[in-house]
N, C-alpha and C positions, 0 to 999 in steps of 0.2 A: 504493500500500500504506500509505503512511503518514497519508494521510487516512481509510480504511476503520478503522484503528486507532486515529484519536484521536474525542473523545467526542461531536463530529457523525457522525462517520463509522458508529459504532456504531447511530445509530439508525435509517440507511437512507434509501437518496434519495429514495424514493413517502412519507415519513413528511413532510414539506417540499414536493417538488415537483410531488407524485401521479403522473397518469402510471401504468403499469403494470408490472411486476416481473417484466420477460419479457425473451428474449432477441432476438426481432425490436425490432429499432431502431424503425422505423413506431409499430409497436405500444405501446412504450414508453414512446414520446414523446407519446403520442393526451393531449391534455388537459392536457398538460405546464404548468406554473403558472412563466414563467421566473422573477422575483424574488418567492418565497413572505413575504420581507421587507417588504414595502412595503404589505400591504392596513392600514388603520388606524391607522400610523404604529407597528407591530411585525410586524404579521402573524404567522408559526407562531414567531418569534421571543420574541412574549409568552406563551406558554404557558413559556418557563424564565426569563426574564427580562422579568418584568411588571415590578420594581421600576424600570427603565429604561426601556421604552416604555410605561411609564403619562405620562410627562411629556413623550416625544420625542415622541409625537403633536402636541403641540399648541409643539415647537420652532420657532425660526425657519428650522432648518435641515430639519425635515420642512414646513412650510405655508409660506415662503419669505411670511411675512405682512409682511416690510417691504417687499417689494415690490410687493403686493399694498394697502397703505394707500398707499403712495406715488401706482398708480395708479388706485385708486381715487377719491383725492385731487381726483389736477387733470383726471380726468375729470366731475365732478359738474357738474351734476346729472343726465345721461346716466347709465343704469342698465348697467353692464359688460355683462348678458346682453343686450341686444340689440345688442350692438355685434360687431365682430371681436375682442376683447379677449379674451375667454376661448380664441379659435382662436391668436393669436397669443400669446395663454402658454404654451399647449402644445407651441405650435413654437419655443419659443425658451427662455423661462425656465425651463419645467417639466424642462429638461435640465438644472438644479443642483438639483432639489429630490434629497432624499437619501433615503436606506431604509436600514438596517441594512446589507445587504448592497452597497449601492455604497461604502459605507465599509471593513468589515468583510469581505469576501468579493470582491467584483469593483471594476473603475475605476468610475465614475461614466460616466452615459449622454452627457456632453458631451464626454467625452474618448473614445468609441468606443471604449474600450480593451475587453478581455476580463475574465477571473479574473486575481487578481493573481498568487498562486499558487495554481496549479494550483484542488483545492478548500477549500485549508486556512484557514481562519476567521483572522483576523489580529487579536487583539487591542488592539493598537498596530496604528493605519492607520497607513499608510507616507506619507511628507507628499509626498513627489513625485509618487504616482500617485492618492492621494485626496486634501486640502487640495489643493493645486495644479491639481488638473485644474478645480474649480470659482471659487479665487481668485489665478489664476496670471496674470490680465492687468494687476494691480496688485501687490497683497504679494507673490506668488514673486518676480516679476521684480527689486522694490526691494528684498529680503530678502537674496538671492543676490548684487546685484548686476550683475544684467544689465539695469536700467534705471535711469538715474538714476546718481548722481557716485560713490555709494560701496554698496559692498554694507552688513549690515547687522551691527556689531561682536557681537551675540549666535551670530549664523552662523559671522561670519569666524574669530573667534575661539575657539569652544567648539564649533561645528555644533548647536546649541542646535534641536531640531525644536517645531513648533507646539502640540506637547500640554504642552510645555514649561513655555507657560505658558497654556497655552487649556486649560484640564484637563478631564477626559470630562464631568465632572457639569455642567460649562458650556454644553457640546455638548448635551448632550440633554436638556438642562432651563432652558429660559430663564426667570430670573428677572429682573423679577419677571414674571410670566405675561400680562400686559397689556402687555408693551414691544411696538414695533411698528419700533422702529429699533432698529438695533444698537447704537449707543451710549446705550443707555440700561438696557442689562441689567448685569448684575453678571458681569463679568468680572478680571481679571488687571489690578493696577495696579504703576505701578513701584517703588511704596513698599513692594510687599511682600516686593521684593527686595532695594530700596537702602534701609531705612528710614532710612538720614540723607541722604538726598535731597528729604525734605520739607519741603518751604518754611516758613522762622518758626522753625524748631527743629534746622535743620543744620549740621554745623560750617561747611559752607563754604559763605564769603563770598560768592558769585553765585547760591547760592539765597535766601541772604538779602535779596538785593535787591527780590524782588517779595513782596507780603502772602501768603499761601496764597489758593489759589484764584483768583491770575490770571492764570497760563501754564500749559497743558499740556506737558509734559517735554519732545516733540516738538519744543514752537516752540525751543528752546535746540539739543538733540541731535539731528535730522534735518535730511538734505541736500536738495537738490533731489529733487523725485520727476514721476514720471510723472503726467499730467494728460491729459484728453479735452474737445473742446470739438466746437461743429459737427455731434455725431454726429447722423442721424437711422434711423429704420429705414425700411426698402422690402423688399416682398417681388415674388419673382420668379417667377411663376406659367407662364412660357413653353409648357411640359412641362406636358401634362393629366396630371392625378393629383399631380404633384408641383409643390410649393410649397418656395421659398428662402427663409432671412431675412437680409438683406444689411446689415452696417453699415458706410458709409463713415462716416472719421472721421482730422478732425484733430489727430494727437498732438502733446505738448508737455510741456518738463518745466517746472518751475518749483519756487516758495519764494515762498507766501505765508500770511499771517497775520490771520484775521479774526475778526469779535466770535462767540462763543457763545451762539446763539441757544436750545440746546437743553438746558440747564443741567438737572441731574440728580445726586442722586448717587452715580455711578457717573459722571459727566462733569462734575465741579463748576466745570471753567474758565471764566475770564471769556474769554481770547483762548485759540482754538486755533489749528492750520493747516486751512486749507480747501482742497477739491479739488472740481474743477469736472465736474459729473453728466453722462455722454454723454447731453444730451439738449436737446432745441430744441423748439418752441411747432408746430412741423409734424411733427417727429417721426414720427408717425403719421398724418401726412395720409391717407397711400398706403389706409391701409386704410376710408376712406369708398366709393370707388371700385371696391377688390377686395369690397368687402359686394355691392355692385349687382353685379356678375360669378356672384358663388358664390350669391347669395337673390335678384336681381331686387329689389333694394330697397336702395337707397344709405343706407350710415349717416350717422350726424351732421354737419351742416355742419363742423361746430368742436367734435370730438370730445376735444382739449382745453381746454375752455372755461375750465376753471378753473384754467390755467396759473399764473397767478400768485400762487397760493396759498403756493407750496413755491420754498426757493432751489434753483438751480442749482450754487449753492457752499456746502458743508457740512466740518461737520469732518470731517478725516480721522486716521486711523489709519495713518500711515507708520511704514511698516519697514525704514527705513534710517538707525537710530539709530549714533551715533558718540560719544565723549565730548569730542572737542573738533570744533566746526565753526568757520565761518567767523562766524557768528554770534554764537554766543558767548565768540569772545576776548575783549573787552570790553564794554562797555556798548555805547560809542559804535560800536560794530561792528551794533550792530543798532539801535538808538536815531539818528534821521536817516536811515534808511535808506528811503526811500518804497519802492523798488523791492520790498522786501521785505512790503511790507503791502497789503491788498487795499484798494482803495479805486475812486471811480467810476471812474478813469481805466481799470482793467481791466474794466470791463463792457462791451457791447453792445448797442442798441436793444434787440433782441431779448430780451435778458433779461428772467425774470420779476420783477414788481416785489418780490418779497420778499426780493431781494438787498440792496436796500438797506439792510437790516434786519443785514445781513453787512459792508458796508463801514468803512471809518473816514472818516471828513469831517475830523479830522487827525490825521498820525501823529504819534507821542511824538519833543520833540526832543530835540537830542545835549545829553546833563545835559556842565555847564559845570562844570573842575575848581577 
């Protein structure tokens, strides 16, 4: 009753979902449109709210285009359409791409879930069943506290949720329109809450230490967090019709700090922290082999060919900020500390060569009093 009464409800379910306005269920249902959300990055959603999916179209959270330049990337010069690439984003990635309604109105297709409530339109998504169900295998976990040394003091403290400080017009409008990674759009910075926590101009003494623009907040204020290494994919075709997408992988937490290759701004650090990409130079072997099963024509030898284009350790956006760590009790608390900085000794053969582009060749030593 209380959905029929409020101002979705008013305008009836064949007006959204088509379908037919009968009382045989069968009947009904003939033609049923299930997410009328999602055609065009608004779908029946843009006829009241164009001012919003005029720009979420071409979002990273509707076109999921940083993953998409990512493998584009290190697959070149191999053309995505004749490969398995486009099957296997369907099956795998295309379960975080977003629609109005998996935010707004149901879970998200990766979490299985149903309607959130019932059919009630949620203006504020709720962060544990939409945010979380698509970036819950990093930020929930380090946020909350269930991965990693400490939960995350805007949580612990206040229960601070993600629109917090991720505000709608961010979500649905990636600026500037050309970004193709996520740190390089215009989001939420911490000066806009602590404005004397800007380096060069703060009252206090340990911001002052560094020029502006050479530590991201993070490297001071977060703990250890969760990392992925090792991962590859494999799919599991055993069962005709049905196809698995399987990720083993080696978890790890860690605390490390490497150069800012991707300076922007909106990311003007010279050192950030870096978190290492579930992904390996075979990664995708699997799917040259399942091409010749499902077409009778084997795909590319070396379907990542141009692995080494992109690092496998990039910055990160941890959220398990604290105001005092281990770190920063002193200088010399992080200053001689190799363990803390990424450097060749953490790498792999296997690594792509643009890590090195990431490393330090030497860390800063312990300043002498």
């Amino acid at each position: 009753m209380e959905f029929v009464e409020s101002n979705h409800g008013k305008i009836g379910c064949i007006t959204c979902h088509k379908g037919t306005n009968v009382f045989n269920e069968e009947k009904a249902h003939k033609d049923l449109i299930k997410d009328p959300s999602d055609e065009g990055g608004g779908g029946v959603c843009k006829d009241c709210h164009d001012d919003i999916s005029s720009t979420f179209k071409n979002s990273m959270h509707y076109t999921l285009k940083g993953i998409a330049d990512i493998t584009g990337t290190i697959s070149q010069p191999h053309k995505m359409e004749e490969t398995l690439l486009p099957a296997a984003w369907k099956l795998d990635c295309a379960e975080c791409h977003t629609s109005c309604g998996s935010c707004h109105v149901a879970w998200p297709e990766v979490a299985k879930g149903g309607l959130l409530d019932r059919h009630l339109f949620q203006k504020t998504p709720p962060m544990e069943k939409t945010c979380y169900a698509c970036h819950g295998s990093r930020f929930a976990g380090e946020y909350m506290g269930l991965l990693g040394k400490t939960a995350d003091v805007h949580y612990e403290k206040v229960q601070m949720v993600c629109v917090d400080c991720h505000k709608g017009d961010q979500l649905h409008n990636t600026k500037p329109e050309t970004s193709k990674r996520y740190y390089d759009t215009e989001t939420s910075r911490c000066e806009g809450c602590h404005p004397d926590s800007k380096a060069g101009s703060s009252k206090t003494a340990m911001h002052k230490a560094h020029p502006e623009g050479t530590l991201g907040c993070a490297v001071c204020h977060a703990n250890e967090y969760f990392n992925c290494t090792n991962c590859h994919v494999s799919l599991d075709i055993k069962e005709a019709g049905k196809i698995k997408v399987i990720f083993p992988s080696d978890p790890l937490f860690t605390f490390k700090i490497g150069k800012n290759i991707d300076i922007t701004p909106n990311n003007p650090y010279k050192y950030n922290l870096v978190r290492h990409s579930p992904m390996k130079k075979d990664s995708l072997a699997s799917l040259r082999s399942f091409q010749d099963v499902l077409t009778g024509k084997p795909g590319p030898e070396d379907l990542i060919s141009n692995y080494d284009a992109l690092p496998t350790w990039n910055s990160a956006s941890v959220h398990n900020i604290q105001r005092h760590t281990k770190q920063n009790s002193s200088c010399n608390a992080c200053h001689g500390h190799k363990e803390l900085f990424l450097t060749k000794d953490d790498l792999v053969p296997e690594d792509p060569k643009a890590n090195q582009k990431i490393i330090f060749d030497k860390i800063p030593g312990k300043i002498k009093k």
